[in-house]
C-alpha positions in Angstrom: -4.7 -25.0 23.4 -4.6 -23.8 19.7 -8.6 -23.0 20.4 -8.2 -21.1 23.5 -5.4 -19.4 22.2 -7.0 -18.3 19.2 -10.5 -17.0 20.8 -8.5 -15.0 22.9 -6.6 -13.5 19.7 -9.7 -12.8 18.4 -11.2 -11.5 21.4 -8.9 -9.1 22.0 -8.3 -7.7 18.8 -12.4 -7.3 19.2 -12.5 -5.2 22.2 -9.0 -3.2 21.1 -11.4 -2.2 18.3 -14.4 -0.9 20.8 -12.2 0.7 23.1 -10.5 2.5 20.6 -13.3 3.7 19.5 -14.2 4.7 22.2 -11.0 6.5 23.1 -11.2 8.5 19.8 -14.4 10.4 20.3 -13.7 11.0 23.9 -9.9 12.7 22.4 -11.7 14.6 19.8 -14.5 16.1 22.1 -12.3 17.2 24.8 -12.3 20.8 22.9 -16.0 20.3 23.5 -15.8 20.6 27.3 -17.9 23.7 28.8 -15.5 24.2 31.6 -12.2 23.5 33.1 -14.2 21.1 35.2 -15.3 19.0 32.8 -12.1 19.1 30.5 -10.4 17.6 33.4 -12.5 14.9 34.2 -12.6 13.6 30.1 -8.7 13.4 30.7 -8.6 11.1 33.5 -11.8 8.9 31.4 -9.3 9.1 28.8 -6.4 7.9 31.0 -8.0 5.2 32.3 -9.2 3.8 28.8 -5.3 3.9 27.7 -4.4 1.6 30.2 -7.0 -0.7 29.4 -6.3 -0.8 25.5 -3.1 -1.5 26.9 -4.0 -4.8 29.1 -6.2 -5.6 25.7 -3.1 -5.4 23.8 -0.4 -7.2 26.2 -2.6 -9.9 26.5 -3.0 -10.8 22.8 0.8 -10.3 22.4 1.3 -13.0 24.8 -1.3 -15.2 23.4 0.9 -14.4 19.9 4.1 -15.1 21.5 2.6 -18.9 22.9 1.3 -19.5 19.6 4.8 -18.8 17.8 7.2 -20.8 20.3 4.7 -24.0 20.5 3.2 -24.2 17.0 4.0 -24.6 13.2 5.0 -21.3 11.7 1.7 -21.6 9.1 -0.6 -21.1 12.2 1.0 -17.5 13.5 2.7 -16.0 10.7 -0.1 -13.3 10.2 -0.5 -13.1 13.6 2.8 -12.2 14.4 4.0 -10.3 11.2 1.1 -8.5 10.6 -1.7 -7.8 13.3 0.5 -8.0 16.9 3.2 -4.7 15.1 0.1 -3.0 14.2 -1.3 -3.5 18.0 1.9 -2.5 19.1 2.4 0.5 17.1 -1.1 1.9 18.0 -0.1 1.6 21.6 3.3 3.1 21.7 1.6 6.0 19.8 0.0 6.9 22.4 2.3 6.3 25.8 5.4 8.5 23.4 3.3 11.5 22.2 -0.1 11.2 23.4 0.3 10.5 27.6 2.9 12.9 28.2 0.6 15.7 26.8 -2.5 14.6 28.7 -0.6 13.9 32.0 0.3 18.0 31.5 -3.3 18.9 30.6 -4.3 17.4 33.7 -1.8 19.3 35.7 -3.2 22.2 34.1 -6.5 21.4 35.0 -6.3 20.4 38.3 -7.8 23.2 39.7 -11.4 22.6 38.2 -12.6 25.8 37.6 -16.1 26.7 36.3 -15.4 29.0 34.0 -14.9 28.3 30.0 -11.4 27.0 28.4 -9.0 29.4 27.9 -7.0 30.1 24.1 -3.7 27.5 26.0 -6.4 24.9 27.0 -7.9 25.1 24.0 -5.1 24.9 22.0 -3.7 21.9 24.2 -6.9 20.2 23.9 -6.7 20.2 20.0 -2.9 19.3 19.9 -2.2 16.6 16.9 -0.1 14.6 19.1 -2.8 14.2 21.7 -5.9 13.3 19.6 -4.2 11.9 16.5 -2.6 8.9 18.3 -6.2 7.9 19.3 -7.3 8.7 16.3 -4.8 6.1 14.7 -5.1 3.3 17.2 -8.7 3.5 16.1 -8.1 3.4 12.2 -5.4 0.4 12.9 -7.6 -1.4 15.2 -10.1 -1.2 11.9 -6.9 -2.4 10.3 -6.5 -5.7 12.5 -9.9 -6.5 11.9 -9.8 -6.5 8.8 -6.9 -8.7 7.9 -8.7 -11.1 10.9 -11.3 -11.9 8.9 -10.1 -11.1 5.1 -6.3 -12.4 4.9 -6.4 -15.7 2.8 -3.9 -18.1 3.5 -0.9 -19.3 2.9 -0.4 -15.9 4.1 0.9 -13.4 1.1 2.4 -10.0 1.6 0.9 -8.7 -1.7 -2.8 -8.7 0.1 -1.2 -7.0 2.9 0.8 -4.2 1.4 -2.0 -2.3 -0.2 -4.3 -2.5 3.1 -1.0 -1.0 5.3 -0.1 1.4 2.3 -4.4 2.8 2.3 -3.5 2.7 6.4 -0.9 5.0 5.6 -2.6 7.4 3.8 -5.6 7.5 5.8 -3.5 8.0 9.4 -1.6 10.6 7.4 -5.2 12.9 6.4 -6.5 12.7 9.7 -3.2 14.2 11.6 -3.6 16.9 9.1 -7.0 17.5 10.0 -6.6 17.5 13.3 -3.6 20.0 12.7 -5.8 22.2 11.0 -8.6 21.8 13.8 -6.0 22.7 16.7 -5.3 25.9 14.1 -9.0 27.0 14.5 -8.8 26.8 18.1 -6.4 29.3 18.3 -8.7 31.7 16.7 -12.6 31.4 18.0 -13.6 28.7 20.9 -16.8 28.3 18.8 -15.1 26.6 15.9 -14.1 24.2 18.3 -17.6 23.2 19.6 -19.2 19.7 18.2 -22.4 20.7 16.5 -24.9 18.1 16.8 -25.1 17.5 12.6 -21.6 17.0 12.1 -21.3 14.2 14.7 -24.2 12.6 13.0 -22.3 13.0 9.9 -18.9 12.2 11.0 -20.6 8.8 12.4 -22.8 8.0 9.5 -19.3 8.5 7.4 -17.4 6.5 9.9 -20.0 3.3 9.4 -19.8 4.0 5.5 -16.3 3.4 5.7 -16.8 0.0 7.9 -18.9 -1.5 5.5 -16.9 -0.8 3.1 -13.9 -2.8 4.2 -16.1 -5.5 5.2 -18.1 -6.0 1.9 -14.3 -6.2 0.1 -13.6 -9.2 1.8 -17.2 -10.3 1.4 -16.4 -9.7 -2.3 -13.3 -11.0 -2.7 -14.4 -14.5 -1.7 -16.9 -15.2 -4.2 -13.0 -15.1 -6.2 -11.6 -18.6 -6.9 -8.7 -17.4 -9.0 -6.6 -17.4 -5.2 -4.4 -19.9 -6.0 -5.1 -22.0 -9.0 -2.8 -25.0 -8.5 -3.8 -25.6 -4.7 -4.3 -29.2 -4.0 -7.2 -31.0 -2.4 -8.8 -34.1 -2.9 -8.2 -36.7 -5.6 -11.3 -38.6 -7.2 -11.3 -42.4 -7.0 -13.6 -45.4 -5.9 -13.7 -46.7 -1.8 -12.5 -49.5 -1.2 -12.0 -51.8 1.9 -9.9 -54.9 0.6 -6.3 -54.7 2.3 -3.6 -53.1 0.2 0.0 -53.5 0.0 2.2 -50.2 1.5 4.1 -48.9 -2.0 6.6 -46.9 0.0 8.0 -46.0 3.5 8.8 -43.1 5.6 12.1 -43.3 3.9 11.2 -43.5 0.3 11.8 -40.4 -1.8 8.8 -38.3 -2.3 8.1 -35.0 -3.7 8.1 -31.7 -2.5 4.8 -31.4 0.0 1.9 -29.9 -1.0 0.3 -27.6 1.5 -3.3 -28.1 2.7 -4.7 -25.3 5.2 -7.9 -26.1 6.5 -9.5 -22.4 7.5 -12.7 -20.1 7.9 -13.0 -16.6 5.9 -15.9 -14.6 4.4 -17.8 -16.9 1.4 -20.7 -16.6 -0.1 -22.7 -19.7 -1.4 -25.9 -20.0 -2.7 -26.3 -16.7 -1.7 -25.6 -16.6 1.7 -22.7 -14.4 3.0 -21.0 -16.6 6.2 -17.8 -17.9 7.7 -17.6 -20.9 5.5 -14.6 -23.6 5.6 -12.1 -23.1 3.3 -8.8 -25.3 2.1 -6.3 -22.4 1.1 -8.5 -19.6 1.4 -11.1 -21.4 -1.3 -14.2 -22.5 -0.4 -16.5 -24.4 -2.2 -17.6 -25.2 -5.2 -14.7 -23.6 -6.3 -11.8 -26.1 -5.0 -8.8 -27.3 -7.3 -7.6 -31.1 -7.5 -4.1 -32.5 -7.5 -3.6 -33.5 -10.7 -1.1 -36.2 -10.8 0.1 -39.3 -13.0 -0.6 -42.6 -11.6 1.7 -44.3 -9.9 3.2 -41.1 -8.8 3.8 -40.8 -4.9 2.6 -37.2 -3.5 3.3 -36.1 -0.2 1.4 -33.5 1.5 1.4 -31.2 5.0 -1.9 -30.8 6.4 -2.4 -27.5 8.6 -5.9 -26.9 10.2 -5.9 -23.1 11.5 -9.6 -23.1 12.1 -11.1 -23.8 15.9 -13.0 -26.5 14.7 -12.2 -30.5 14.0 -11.8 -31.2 10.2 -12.2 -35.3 9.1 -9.7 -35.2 5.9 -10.7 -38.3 3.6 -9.2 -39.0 -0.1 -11.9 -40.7 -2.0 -11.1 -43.8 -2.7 -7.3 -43.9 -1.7 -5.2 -44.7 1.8 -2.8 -42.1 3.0 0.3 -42.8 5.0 0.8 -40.8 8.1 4.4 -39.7 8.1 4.2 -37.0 11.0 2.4 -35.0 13.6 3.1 -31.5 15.2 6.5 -32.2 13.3 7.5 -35.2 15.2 7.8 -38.3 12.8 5.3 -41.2 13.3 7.3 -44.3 14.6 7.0 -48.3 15.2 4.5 -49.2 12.5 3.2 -47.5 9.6 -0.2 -45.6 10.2 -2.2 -46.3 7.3 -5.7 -44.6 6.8 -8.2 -43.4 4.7 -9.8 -40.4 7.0 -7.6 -38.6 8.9 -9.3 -36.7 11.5 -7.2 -33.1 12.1 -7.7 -31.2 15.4 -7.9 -27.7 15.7 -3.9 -26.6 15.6 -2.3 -30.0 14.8 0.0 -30.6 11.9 0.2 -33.3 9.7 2.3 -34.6 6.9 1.2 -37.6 4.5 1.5 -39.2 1.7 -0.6 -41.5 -0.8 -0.1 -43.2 -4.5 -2.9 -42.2 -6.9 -3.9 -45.6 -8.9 
């Protein structure tokens, strides 16, 4: 369920990010439109693609909202703190300033004419609060894909802040702009016109500006210094001869160590790729526990990837104490692989010697 849940996350937060696109240069040519004719037909292409960001966006709420009421906090806190208010906000944008405006232009254009847009249309066509809402839902979809494949985990808000504050700034410039563009409309329709070079350039800049947030996370990962005391495997020897259980479910163990099995943007040996990660490290880069022997560590295995991770401690048993959150009972489950499904939970605990 974690699986299905997640590719439809993903999924969605994929096609919000076409769509929108999509939605933003059909709201920033409208000006371009030779007649009333035409004007009015790019508003109802326009309408049309709102509702469907819309469905895009409900659905990966919901797929949030399942996520948060049936599994461990660990596995949706980004999701639901982070990407779904960003989805949200892009979409209420648009149904409180931008819809209301359209729904009048279309009233105004109703009557189709053949003849070239007026100074209102023009001016209407160029409003700020009908073509900056698009405008935003596009730079926050960017947003959401970003953190998707960038945001490290255990989730931090420091690695989100800065993103969300650059956000800020960046919705900010363009309302401005587009202020300043309805401003020109009220003075000569053929400042309004798109000229063939500066749609080339406003794409090549808007590609520029995608690989740029993608090589920072591309970046970023060749970083080990993420979180310097996160535990993984401890060295030892294998060994099959039958050993004695040094403490119960009930004995007193230490605070739990947190092991997230996860994907993100590594590079090793060269190659850029979506490698697996325990707390946002990949390898060769991955820390050990270091511990005193004979001490008794416990520690809460989360796998937020889609695929099945086989967890094995060189050379040492682990006891299972729980999974999902439910405590193991009847007799102790003692192992030295533990084999974690996408979305499952467990907690353990083991005795260096």
């Amino acid at each position: 369920m974690y699986s299905i849940l997640t590719y439809i996350d993903q999924g969605a937060l994929l096609l919000l990010l076409i769509i929108s696109f999509i939605a933003w240069n059909k709201a920033s040519t409208l000006i371009s439109s030779r007649s009333e004719k035409e004007l009015h037909h790019k508003v109802r292409s326009i309408k049309y693609w709102t509702i469907g960001l819309t469905i895009i966006v409900a659905i990966g709420i919901v797929a949030d909202i399942t996520l948060a009421a049936t599994l461990h906090h660990m596995l949706w806190i980004d999701r639901v703190l982070v990407r779904a208010p960003l989805a949200v906000l892009s979409v209420l944008l648009i149904w409180l300033l931008a819809m209301p405006r359209l729904r009048l232009l279309l009233v105004r254009t109703q009557a189709q004419k053949g003849h070239a847009l007026d100074l209102p249309r023009r001016r209407h066509a160029t409003d700020s609060a009908l073509v900056a809402p698009f405008t935003i839902t596009a730079l926050l979809a960017l947003g959401n894909f970003y953190f998707l494949i960038s945001l490290s985990t255990p989730f931090q808000w420091l690695e989100v802040t800065i993103p969300l504050i650059v956000l800020l700034f960046l919705g900010c410039s363009l309302w401005v702009r587009q202020t300043s563009r309805n401003q020109k409309a009220t003075l000569c329709a053929k400042e309004t016109y798109v000229r063939p070079w500066t749609r080339r350039l406003q794409i090549s800049g808007l590609a520029a500006a995608l690989a740029t947030m993608i090589s920072v996370p591309t970046l970023a990962a060749t970083d080990y210094n993420y979180l310097p005391h996160s535990p993984l495997f401890v060295g030892g020897s294998c060994t099959n001869e039958l050993i004695e259980i040094p403490f119960n479910k009930e004995s007193t163990l230490n605070d739990p160590c947190i092991i997230i099995l996860y994907n993100r943007l590594s590079i090793y040996d060269g190659i850029p790729a979506l490698y697996d990660t325990i707390n946002g490290i990949s390898t060769p880069n991955l820390s050990t526990i270091v511990a005193k022997e004979g001490e008794q560590i416990r520690a809460t295995i989360i796998n937020r990837s889609t695929v099945h991770h086989p967890l094995h401690l060189h050379g040492y048993h682990m006891l299972v104490l729980s999974h999902n959150e439910k405590p193991i009972t009847g007799s102790p489950l003692l192992t030295d692989t533990l084999h974690v499904a996408p979305g499952e939970v467990y907690e353990i605990a083991f005795e260096p010697k």
